[in-house]
C-alpha positions as CSV (number, residue, x, y, z in Angstrom):
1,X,52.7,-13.6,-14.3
2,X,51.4,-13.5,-10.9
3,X,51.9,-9.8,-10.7
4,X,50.0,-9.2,-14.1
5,X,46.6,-11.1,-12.8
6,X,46.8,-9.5,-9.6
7,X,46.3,-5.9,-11.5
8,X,43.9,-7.4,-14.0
9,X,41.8,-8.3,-11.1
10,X,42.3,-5.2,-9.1
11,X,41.2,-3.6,-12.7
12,X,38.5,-5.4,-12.4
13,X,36.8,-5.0,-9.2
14,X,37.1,-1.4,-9.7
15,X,35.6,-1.7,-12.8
16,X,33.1,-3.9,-11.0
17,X,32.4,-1.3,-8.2
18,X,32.1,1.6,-10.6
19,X,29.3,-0.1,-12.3
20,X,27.8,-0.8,-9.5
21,X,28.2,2.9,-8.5
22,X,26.4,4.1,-11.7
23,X,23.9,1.6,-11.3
24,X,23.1,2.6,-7.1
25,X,23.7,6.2,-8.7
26,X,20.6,5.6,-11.5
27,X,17.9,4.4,-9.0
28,X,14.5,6.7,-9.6
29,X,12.3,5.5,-7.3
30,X,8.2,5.4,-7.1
31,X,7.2,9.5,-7.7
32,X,4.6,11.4,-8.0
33,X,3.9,11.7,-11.7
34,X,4.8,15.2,-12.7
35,X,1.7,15.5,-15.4
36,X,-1.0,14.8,-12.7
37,X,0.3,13.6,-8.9
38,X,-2.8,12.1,-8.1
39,X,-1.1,8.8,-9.8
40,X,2.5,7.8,-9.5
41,X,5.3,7.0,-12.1
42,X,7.5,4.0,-12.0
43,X,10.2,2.9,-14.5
44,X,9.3,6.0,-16.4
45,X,5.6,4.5,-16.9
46,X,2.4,5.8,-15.0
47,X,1.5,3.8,-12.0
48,X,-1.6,3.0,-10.0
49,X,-0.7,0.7,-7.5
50,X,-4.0,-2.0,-6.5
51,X,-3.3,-5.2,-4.4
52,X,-4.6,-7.5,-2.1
53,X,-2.5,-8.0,0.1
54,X,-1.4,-10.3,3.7
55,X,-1.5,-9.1,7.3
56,X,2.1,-6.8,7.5
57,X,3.9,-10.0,9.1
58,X,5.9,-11.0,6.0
59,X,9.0,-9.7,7.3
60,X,8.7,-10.0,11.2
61,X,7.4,-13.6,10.7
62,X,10.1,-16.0,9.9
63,X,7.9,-18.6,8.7
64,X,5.9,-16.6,6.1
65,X,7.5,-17.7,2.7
66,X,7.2,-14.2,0.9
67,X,8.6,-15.5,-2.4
68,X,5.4,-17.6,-3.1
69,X,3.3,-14.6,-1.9
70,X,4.8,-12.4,-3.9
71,X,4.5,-15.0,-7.4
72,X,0.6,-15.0,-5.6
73,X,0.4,-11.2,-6.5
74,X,2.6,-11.0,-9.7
75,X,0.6,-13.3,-11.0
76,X,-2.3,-11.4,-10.7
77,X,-0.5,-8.5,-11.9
78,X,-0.9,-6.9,-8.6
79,X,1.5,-4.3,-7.8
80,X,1.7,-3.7,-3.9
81,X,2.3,-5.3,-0.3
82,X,2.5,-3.7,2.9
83,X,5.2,-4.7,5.9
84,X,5.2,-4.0,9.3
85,X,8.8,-3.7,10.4
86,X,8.8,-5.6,13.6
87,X,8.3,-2.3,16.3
88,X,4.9,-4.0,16.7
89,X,3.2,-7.4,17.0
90,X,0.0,-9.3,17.9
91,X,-0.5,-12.4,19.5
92,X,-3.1,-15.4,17.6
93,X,-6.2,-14.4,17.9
94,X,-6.5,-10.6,18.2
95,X,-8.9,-9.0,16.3
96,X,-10.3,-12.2,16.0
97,X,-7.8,-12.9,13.2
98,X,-7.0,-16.3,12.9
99,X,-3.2,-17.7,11.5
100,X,-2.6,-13.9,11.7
101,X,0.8,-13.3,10.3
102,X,1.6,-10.5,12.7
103,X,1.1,-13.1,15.6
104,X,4.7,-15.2,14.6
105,X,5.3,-18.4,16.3
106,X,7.6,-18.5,19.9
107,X,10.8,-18.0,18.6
108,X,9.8,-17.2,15.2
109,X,9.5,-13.6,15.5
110,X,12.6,-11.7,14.0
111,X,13.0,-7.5,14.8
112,X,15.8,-4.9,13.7
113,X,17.5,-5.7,17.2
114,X,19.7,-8.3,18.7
115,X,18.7,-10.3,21.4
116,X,20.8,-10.0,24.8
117,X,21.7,-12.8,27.2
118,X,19.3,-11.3,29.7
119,X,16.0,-13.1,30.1
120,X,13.1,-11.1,30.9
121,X,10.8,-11.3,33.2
122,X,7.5,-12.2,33.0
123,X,8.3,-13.0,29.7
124,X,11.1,-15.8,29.8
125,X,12.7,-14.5,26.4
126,X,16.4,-12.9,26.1
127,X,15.6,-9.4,26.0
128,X,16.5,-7.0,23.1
129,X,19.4,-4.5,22.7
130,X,17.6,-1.4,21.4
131,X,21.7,-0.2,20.9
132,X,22.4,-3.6,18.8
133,X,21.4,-3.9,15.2
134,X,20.3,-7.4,14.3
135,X,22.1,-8.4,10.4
136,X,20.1,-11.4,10.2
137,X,16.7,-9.1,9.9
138,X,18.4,-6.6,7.8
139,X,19.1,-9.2,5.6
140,X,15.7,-10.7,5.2
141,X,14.3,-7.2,5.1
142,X,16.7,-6.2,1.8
143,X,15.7,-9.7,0.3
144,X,12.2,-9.3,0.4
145,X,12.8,-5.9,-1.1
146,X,14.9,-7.4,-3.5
147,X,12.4,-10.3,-4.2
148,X,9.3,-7.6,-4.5
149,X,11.7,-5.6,-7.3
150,X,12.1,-8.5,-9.3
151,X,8.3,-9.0,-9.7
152,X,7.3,-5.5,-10.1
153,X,5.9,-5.2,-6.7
154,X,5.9,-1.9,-4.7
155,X,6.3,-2.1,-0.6
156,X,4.6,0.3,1.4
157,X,6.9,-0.2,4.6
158,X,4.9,1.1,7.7
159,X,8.0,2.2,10.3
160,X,5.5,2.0,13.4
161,X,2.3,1.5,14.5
162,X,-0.1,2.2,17.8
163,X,-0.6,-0.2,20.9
164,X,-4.4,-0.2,20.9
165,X,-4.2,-1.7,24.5
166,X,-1.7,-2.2,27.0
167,X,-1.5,-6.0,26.3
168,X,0.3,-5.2,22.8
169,X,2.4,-3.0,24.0
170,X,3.4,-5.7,26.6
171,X,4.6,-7.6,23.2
172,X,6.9,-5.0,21.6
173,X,10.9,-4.9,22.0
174,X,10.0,-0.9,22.9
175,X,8.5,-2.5,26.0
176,X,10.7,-2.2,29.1
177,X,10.0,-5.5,30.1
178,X,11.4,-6.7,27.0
179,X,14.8,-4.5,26.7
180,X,17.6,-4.5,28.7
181,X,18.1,-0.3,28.0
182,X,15.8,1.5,30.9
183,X,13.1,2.7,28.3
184,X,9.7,2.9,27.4
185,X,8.4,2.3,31.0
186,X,5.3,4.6,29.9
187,X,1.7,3.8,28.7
188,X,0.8,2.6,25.8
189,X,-0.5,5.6,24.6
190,X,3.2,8.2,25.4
191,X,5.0,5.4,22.8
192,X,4.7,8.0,20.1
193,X,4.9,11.2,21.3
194,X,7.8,13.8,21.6
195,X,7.8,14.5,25.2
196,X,6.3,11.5,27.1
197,X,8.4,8.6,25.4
198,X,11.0,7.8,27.8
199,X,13.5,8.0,26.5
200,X,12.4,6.2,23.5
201,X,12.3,8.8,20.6
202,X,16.1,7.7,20.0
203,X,15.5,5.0,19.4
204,X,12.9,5.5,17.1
205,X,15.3,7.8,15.2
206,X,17.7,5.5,14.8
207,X,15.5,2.5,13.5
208,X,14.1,5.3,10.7
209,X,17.5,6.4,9.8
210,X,19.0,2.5,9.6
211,X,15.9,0.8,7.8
212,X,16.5,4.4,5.1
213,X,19.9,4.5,4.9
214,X,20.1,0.0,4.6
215,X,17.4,0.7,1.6
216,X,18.4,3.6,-0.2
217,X,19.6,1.1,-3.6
218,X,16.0,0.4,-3.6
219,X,13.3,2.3,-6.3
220,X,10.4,0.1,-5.6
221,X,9.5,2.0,-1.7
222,X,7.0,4.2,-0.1
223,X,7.8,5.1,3.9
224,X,4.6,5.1,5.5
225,X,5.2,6.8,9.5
226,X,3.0,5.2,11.1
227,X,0.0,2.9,10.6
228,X,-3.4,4.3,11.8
229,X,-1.6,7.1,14.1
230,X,-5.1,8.3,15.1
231,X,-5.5,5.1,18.0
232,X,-3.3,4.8,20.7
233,X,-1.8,8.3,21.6
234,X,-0.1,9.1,19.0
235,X,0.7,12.6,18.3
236,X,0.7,14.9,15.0
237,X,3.9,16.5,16.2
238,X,5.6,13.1,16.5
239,X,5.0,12.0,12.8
240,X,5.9,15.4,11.8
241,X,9.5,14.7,13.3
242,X,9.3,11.3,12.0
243,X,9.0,12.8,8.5
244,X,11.5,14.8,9.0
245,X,13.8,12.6,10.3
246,X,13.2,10.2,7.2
247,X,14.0,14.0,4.6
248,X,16.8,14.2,6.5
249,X,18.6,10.8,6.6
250,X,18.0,11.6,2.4
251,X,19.2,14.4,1.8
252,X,22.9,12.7,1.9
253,X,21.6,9.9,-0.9
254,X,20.7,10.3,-4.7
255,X,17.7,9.3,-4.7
256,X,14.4,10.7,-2.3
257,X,11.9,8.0,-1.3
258,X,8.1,9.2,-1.2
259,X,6.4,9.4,2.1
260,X,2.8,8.3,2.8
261,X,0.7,9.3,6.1
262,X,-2.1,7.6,7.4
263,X,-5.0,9.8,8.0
264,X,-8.4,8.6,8.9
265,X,-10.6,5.2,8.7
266,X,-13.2,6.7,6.6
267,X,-12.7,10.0,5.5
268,X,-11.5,13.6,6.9
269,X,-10.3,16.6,5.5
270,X,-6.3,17.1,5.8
271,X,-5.2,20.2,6.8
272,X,-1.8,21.7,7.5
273,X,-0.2,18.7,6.0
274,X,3.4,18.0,6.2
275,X,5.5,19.0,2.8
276,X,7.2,16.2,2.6
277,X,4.3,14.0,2.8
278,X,3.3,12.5,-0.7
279,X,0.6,9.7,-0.5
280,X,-2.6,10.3,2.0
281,X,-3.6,7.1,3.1
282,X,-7.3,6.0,4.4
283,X,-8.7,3.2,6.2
284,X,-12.3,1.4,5.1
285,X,-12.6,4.5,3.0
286,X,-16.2,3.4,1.7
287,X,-17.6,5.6,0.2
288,X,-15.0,7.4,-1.1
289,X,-15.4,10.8,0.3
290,X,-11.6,11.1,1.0
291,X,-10.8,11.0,-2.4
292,X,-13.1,14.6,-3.0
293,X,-12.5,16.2,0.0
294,X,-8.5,16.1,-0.4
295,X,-8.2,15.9,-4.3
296,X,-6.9,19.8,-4.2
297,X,-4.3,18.4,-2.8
298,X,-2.4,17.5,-5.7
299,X,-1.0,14.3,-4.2
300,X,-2.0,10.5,-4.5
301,X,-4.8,9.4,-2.4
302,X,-4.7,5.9,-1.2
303,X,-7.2,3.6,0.7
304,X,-4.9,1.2,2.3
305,X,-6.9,-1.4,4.5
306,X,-10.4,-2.7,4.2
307,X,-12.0,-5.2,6.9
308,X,-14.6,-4.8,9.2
309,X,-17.3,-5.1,6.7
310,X,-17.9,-8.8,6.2
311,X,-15.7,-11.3,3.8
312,X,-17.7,-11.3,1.0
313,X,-15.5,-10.3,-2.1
314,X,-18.1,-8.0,-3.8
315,X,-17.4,-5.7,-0.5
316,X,-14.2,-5.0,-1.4
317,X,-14.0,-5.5,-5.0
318,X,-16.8,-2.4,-5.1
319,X,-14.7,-0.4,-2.6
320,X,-11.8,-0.7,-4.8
321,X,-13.7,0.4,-8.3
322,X,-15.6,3.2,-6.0
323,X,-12.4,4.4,-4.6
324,X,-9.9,4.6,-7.8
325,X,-12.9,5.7,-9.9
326,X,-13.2,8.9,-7.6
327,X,-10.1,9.5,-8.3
328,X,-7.7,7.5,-6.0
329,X,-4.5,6.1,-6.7
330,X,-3.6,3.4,-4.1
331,X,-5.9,0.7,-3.0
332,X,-4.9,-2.6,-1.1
333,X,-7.1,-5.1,0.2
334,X,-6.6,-6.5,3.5
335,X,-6.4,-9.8,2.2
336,X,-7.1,-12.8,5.2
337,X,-6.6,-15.9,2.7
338,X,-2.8,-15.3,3.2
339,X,-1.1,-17.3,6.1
340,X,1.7,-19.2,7.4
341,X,1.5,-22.3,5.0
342,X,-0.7,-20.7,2.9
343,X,1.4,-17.8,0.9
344,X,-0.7,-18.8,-2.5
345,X,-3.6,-17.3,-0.7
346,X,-5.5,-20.5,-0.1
347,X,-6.2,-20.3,3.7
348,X,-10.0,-20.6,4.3
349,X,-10.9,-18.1,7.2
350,X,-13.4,-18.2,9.5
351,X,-16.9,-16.1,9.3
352,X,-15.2,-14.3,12.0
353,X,-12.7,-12.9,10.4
354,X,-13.1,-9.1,10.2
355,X,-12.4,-9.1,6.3
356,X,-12.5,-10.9,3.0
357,X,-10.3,-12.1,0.6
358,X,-9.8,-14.7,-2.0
359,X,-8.3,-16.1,-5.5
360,X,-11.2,-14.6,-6.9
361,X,-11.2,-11.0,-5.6
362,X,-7.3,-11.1,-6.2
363,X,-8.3,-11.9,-10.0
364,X,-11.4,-9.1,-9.9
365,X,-9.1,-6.6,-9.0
366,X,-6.4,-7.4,-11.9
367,X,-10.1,-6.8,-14.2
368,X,-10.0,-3.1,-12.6
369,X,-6.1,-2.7,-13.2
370,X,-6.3,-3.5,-16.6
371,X,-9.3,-1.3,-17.2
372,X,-7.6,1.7,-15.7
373,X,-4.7,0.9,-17.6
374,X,-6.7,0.9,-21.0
375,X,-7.2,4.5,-20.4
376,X,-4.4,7.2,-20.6
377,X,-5.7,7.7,-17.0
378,X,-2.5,10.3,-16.5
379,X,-5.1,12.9,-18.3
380,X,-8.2,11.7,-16.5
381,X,-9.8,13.5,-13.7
382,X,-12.8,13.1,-11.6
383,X,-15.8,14.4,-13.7
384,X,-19.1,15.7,-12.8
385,X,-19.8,17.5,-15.9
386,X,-20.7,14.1,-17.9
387,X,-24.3,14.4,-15.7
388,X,-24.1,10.7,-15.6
389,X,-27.9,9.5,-15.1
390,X,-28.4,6.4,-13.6
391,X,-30.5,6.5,-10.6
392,X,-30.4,2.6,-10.2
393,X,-27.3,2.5,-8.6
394,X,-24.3,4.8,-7.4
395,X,-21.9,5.6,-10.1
396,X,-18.2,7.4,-10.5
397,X,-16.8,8.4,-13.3
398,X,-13.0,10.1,-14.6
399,X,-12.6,11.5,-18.2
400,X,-10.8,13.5,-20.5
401,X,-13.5,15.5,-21.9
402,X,-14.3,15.0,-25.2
403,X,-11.9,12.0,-25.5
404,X,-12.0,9.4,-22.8
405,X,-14.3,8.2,-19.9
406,X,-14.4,5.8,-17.6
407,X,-17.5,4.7,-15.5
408,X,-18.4,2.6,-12.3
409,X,-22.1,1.7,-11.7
410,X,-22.0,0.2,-8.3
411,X,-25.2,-2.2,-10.0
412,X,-26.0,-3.0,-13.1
413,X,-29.4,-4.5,-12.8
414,X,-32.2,-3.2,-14.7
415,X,-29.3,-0.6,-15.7
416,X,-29.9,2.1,-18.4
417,X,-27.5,5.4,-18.5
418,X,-27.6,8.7,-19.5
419,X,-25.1,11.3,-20.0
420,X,-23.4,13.9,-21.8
421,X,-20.8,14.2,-24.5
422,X,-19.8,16.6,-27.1
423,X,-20.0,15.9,-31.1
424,X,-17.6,13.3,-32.4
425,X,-17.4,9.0,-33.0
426,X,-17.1,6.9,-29.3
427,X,-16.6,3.6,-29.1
428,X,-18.5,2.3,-26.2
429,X,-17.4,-1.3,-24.3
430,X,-18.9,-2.5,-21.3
431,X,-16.7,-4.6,-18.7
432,X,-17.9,-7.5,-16.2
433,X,-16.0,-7.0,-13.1
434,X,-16.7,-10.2,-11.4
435,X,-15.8,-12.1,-14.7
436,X,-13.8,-9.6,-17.0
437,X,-15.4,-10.8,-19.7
438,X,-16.1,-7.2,-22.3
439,X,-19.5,-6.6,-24.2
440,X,-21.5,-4.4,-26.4
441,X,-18.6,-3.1,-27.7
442,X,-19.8,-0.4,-30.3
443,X,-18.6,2.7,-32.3
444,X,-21.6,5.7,-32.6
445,X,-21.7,8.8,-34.6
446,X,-22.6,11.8,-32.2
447,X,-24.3,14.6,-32.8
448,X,-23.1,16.3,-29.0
449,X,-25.5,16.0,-26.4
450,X,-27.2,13.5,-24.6
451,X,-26.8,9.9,-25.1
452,X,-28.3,7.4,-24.0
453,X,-26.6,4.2,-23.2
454,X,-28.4,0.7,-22.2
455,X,-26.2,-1.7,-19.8
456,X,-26.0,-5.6,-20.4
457,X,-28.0,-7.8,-17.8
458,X,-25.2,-7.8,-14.9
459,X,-26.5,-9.6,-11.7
460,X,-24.0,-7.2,-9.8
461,X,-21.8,-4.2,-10.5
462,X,-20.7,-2.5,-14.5
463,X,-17.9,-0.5,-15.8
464,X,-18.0,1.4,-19.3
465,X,-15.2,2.5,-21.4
466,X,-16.1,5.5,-23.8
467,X,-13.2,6.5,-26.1
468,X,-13.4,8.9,-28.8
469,X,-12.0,6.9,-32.3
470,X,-12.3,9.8,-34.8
């Protein structure tokens, strides 16, 4: 008898670990969508990812509760959050950012290495083992994947990011001061650089090829090398390498995880990019040149940080319509109303604060998700050709000629439109994006040519859906 269950349940764990083979052996994760790569597929349905999201610090800081800041965004049927992964930290206050995530507690901060039983000196801390990997954060980093999965959320995991000044760079385990392995006694700005590092480049590799190879079972990534890489010394060549490194560590695994590179704040013309590199990403990209000047590219464009431009959330919540309805396909809000004790989003920042965020704007940006996903935007492109008049306001627009068209109208006071559109029967439906409320819905009959189209009395910005029903 005793024999006989012990094959049954040797049956059964294989049968068990096959599964889960298959399974591991299915993941598809976050692509390019093959019919137009300026938007992504997920799950086998286009994508465009839109969030507003915390400071990085949701995995490095153990007191951030990222369950309840991921319901936050789920429930707002946002789709994206962005981690630092504990290379790089901040104390309180920088930036002027108050509760700032990236600025954990003493003691509170958790990286992927293992603390020694060497104190360090001036900092009275046990220094890290840049040889030793730490399971506890390993853990925490595959549950907030896990976590993030369940609610449909994508995470763009930044590997590294600059030291803007010598004081951060005091902060980070890659800090000689703060390890008890001989490296990194360079400047702040030879951290990220091929031949300057000290020794530190290994260790880099290795932390890329551990955080790939401890998430490959996971669909619902994008590797980003390096936040804004144009501060602090860090080199082209370097990220290069870092891309590389990340194809390589891949190429063993079924599944291939897209990359994303962080440009410019602003705007600026790519050249000589990397092949492996799939998602552009821009910082404060307002207005939303980027999108234009790099659309030939053939690969998503994202803008993923805002700030610096006061908290109000009609900033943002404009940047967001301006920059998807030029075409882009990522946009995340740095969102400041997320803080320790305050994962719903409810903190109330200072004026100081060098960005917005709030319940509302997290709710205004679900109004431009769903009104991109009203659209069969996979066969939308940037359009000139409507001649869209409305010389009120600014104004984007992406169509399918002669089917579908989406516009933005930065204001709609006092707003009356113009443009073109061949023969056929449009219905025409105007959106609120402060309130999401929809109005004037109408079908016309038209002849091909000019029409002329007359905006409800908006006290801020419009959108207008114009779908051919024929």
């Amino acid at each position: 008898m005793k024999k006989k269950l012990f094959i049954h349940c040797i049956i059964f764990s294989l049968a068990v670990l096959t599964v889960r083979d298959r399974l591991f052996a299915q993941v598809v994760p976050i692509a390019l969508h093959p019919a137009n790569p300026h938007y992504f597929i997920y799950k086998d349905k286009p994508t465009i990812l839109v969030t507003s999201g915390e400071h990085y610090g949701a995995l490095l800081n153990l007191d951030f509760d990222y369950s309840t800041y991921l319901d936050e965004l789920q429930s707002n049927g946002l789709n994206l959050t962005r981690i630092f992964t504990g290379a790089y930290l901040e104390p309180e206050g920088e930036f002027n950012i108050n509760n700032n995530t990236l600025a954990p507690k003493a003691g509170r901060f958790i990286c992927p290495w293992i603390r020694s039983s060497k104190q360090g000196a001036p900092n009275p801390a046990h220094q890290f083992d840049l040889t030793q990997w730490n399971d506890s954060y390993f853990n925490r980093l595959k549950n907030i994947a896990s976590a993030a999965h369940k609610r449909g959320v994508i995470i763009e995991l930044a590997f590294f990011c600059p030291f803007y000044n010598e004081k951060l760079y005091q902060l980070s385990p890659l800090n000689p001061a703060n390890n008890i392995n001989g490296v990194g006694p360079v400047k702040h700005t030879d951290v990220y650089t091929l031949d300057k590092n000290a020794g530190l480049l290994p260790v880099q590799e290795a932390l890329v090829r551990k955080i790939v190879t401890e998430l490959k079972e996971f669909d619902n990534l994008i590797y980003e090398i390096c936040n804004e890489p144009y501060f602090g010394g860090v080199t082209m060549e370097w990220q290069h390498h870092i891309a590389d490194v990340i194809t390589e560590t891949e190429k063993k695994f079924q599944s291939r995880h897209l990359i994303s590179q962080n440009i410019a704040n602003g705007s600026a013309i790519i050249k000589d990019p990397h092949p492996s590199v799939a998602v552009f990403n821009f910082h404060y990209a307002a207005p939303p040149y980027a999108v234009a000047q790099n659309y030939h590219l053939g690969k998503v464009i994202g803008d993923n940080e805002t700030g610096f431009a006061g908290n109000k959330d009609s900033t943002y919540r404009r940047e967001a319509w301006e920059f998807l309805m030029a075409g882009g396909g990522l946009f995340n809000n740095l969102d400041y109303s997320f803080a320790v004790g305050h994962e719903k989003g409810s903190f109330v920042y200072p004026s100081t604060q060098p960005g917005g965020g709030s319940t509302a704007l997290r709710k205004q940006l679900s109004y431009l998700k769903d009104f991109m996903y009203h659209f069969d935007f996979i066969r939308m492109r940037p359009d000139s050709m409507m001649n869209i008049k409305a010389p009120q306001t600014r104004s984007y627009g992406l169509s399918e000629p002669g089917k579908q068209y989406a516009i933005y109208f930065r204001s709609a006071r006092e707003l009356n439109v113009e443009m073109m559109l061949p023969p056929g029967n449009y219905q025409l439906e105007w959106l609120n994006p402060v309130t999401g409320i929809k109005d004037k819905k109408i079908v016309i009959k038209h002849a091909g040519g000019k029409v002329g189209i007359i905006a409800p009395k908006y006290s801020e910005d419009a959108a207008l859906s114009v779908i051919r029903v024929d």
